[in-house]
N, C-alpha and C positions, 0 to 999 in steps of 0.2 A: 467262426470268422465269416463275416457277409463282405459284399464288396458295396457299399453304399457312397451314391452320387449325388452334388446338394449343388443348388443355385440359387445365385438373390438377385435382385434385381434394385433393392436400394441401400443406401446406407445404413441404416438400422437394421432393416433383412440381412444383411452383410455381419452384422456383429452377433446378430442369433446362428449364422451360420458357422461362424467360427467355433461358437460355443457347442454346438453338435460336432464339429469336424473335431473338435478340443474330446470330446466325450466318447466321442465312435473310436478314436484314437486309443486313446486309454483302455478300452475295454478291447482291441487287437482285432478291430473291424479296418477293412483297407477303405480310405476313405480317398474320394475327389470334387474336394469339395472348391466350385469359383464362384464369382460376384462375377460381375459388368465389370469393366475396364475400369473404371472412373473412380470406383468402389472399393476393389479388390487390394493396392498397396495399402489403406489406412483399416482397413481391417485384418488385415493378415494372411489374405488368402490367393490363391493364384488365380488369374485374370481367363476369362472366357477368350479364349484362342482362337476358332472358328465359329460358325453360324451357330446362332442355338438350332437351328434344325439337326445338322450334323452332333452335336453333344447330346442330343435328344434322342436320335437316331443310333448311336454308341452303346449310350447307356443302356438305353433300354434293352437292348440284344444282352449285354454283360453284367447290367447291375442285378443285384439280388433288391434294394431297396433306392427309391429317386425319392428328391425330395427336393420340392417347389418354395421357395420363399419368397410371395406374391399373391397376386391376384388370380384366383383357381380355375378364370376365362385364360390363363398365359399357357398354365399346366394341361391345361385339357386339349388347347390348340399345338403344343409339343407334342405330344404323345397320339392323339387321333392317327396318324398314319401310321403305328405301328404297333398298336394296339391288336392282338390274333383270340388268345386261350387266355382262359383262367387260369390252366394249368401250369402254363406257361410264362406269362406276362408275369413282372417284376412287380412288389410292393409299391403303390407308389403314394406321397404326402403330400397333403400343401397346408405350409404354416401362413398366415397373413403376417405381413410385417413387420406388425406391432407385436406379433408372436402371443397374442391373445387365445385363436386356435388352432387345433389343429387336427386337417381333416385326413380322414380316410378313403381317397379317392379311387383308388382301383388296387384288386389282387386283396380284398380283406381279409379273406378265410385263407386261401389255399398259399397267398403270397405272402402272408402274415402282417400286413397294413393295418389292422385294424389293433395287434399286439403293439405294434410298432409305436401306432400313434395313441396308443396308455404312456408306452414308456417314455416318449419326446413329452407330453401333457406334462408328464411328473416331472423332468427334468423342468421346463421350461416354466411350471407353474401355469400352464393352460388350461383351455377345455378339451379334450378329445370329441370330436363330432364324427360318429360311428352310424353309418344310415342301414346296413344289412340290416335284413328281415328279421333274423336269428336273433338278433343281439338285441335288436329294439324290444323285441319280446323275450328276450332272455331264455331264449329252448337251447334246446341242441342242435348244433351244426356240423352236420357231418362229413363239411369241405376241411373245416378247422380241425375237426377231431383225425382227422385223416392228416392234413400236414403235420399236426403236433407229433402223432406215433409213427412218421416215415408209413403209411401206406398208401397204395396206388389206390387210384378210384376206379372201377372198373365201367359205369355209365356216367358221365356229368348228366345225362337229361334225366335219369333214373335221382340223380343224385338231388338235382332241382326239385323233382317230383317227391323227394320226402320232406324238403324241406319247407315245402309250400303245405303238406299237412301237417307237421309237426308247430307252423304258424297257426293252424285253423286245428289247433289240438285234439288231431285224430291219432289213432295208435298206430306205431311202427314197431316191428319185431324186432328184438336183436339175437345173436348167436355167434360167440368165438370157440375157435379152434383153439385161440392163445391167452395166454392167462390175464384174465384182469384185474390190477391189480387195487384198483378201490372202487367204490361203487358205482355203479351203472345210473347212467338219467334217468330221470324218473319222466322222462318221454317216452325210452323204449321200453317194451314189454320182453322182456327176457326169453327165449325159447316157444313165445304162444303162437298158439294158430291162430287166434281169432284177427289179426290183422292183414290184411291183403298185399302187405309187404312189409321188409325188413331187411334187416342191415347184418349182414355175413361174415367176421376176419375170418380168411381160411389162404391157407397155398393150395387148397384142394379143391376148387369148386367144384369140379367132376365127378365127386367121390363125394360130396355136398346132397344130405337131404332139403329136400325142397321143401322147406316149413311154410311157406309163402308163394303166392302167386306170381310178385317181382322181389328179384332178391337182390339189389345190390353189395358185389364181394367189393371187400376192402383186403389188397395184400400188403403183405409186408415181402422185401426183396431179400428175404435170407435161407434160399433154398440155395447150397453148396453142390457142385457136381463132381463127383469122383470120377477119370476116365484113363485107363488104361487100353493100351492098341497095339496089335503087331506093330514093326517097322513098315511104313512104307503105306499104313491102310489110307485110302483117302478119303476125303471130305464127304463125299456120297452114304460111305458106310456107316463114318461117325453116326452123321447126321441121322441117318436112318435108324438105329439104333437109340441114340437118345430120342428122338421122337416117339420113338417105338413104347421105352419106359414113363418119358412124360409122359402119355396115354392111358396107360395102364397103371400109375399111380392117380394119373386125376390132377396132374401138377400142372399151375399157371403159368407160363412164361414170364409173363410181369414176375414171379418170384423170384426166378434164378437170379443170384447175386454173381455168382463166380463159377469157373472149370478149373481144377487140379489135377495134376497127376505124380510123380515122380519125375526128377531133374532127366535121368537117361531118355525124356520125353520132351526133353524144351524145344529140341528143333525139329519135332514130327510136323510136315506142313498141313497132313491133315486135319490136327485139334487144332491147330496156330490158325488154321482159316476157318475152323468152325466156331471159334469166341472172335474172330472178327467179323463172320454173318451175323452173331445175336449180340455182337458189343457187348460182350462180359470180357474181364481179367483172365486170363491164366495165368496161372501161380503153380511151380512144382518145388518139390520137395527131395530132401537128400532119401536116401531108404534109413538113415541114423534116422532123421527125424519121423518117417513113418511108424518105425518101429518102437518109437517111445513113446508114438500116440496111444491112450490108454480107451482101452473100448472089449466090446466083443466082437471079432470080426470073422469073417466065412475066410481061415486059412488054404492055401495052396503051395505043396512041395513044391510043384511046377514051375508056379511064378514066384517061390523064395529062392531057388536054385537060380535062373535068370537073372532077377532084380536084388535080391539080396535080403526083400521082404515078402514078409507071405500071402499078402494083400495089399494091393496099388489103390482097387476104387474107393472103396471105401475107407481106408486110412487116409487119402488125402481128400475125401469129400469132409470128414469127420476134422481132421486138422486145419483143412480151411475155414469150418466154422469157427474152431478156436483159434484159430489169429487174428480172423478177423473180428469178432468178439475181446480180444486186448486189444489189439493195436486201433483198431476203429473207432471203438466207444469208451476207450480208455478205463475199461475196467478189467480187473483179472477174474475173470469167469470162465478158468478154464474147465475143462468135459460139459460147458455148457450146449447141448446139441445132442438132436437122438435121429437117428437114420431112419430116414421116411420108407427107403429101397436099399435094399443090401443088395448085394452084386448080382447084376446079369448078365450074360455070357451069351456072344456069340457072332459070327462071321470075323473072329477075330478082336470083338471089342469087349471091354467089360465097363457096364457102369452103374455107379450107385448114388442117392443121396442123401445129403444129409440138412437136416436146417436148425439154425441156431436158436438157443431158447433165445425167447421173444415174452416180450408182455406188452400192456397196453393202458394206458392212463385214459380217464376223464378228466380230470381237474391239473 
């Protein structure tokens, strides 16, 4: 589900608009779509409220996709003052009136603009006008291929930089950690040395042979963190500790997705303020549900006598992968996940992790 913002500015832009708000609707995208006052009753749509600056300035911060029905001088002068990151910044369209075409003006790869306006083309029976570098020469983009599979990009000017060779079709290396699951472009060269840089999926780049001169990692964000703690340990200790193992695992921050523990943990305020420093979830679990997590895992009388299970970090690093592996991506793949770090001990903490199987598309 996207949250997609559309405006027209005349009558007939006005009835192409309805017909997207008609279609975004349907397919369970939250749509807000206005005309112009004058416009808006006879086409069916709700009337521009305050300044387009202000709707412009709205959206932009909260739309996933905007879209201009107009003249592409109105669009470009909306949006200039709020324009930041690629990474960041929203898909944004501008159809001409006549709904003839439709361009792809900012966010094409990482925002998905450039998907977007295929799919509005076919809908509307237009032209899609697609100006990226990549796509006019049909290579690989490795901003697009990055949003398609949910991974971070770890340099955008690293990221620029292959894509300005792979236009002037020089070789780029490539190398995953995670499974891919149909064939690779026939841009990058798989595993080689012989090019001066390439492209990395790993959660490890620490632990990352260096095939390449520049490597840009691409992660994905499904590294699960198992954390069990005395009562009472604080934020300092956590913290130090899990630093300690990211370290020594080689693990990216950009991956961690979540912290778990056991529920007899939900109101420790030391974990509850260390996933509020790095903005991840914590999620805990009954010891029922630990305990029918199915794995192999480092048992302890100690902590089965205590908690009622015989392992906290790792059974709920291991079970957060698999919930959120159903519940997220809505498929049943459970024991999909294999423990990067089994448990380690010490100043009172124990943690492990776990990341969820992961694959990775080109097409």
């Amino acid at each position: 589900m996207m949250k997609i913002a559309c405006i027209s500015f005349t009558a007939h832009g006005s009835q192409i608009n309805k017909k997207l708000e008609q279609w975004f609707t349907d397919r369970g995208d939250v749509c807000d779509c206005r005309a112009l006052a004058r416009y808006a009753q006879a086409a069916g749509l709700k009337p521009l409220e305050n300044s387009f600056r202000d709707w412009c300035r709205e959206h932009f911060a909260e739309a996933d996709v905007m879209i201009f029905i107009g003249a592409t001088g109105i669009a470009v002068r909306g949006i200039a003052p709020w324009v930041k990151d690629k990474k960041t910044d929203p898909a944004v369209l501008v159809i001409d009136e006549q709904g003839k075409f439709v361009i792809s003006l900012l966010s094409g790869h990482i925002g998905g603009a450039n998907d977007m306006a295929r799919e509005v083309s076919r809908l509307l029976d237009a032209i899609p006008v697609i100006t990226t570098g990549t796509d006019v020469n049909n290579t690989f983009a490795v901003d697009a291929f990055a949003a398609r599979n949910q991974l971070q990009i770890s340099d955008m000017t690293l990221a620029k930089e292959i894509a300005a060779r792979l236009i002037d079709k020089q070789l780029v290396g490539f190398a995953s950690d995670l499974r891919v699951e149909d064939m690779v472009s026939n841009a990058l060269t798989v595993y080689s040395s012989a090019p001066e840089i390439g492209v990395c999926i790993t959660v490890q780049p620490g632990r990352r042979q260096a095939f390449w001169k520049k490597t840009l990692f691409l992660t994905p964000k499904n590294v699960h963190l198992g954390i069990g703690c005395r009562r009472g340990t604080p934020f300092e200790v956590i913290e130090e500790k899990v630093q300690q193992v990211m370290a020594e695992c080689g693990l990216d921050w950009k991956a961690v997705a979540a912290a778990a523990s056991i529920d007899l943990k939900k109101d420790e305020e030391g974990l509850k303020e260390f996933c509020r420093v790095h903005e991840i979830p914590f999620t805990v679990y009954s010891a029922e549900e630990l305990n029918q997590t199915e794995g192999s895992f480092t048992p302890s009388k100690f902590v089965g006598t205590v908690t009622g299970v015989d392992n906290v970090c790792e059974r709920a690093a291991a079970l957060d992968c698999i919930r959120n592996r159903i519940y997220a991506r809505g498929k049943n793949l459970e024991g999909s996940y294999h423990m990067i770090q089994k448990k380690t001990a010490g100043d009172g903490v124990t943690v492990a992790a776990a990341m969820e199987d992961w694959s990775v598309r080109f097409e």
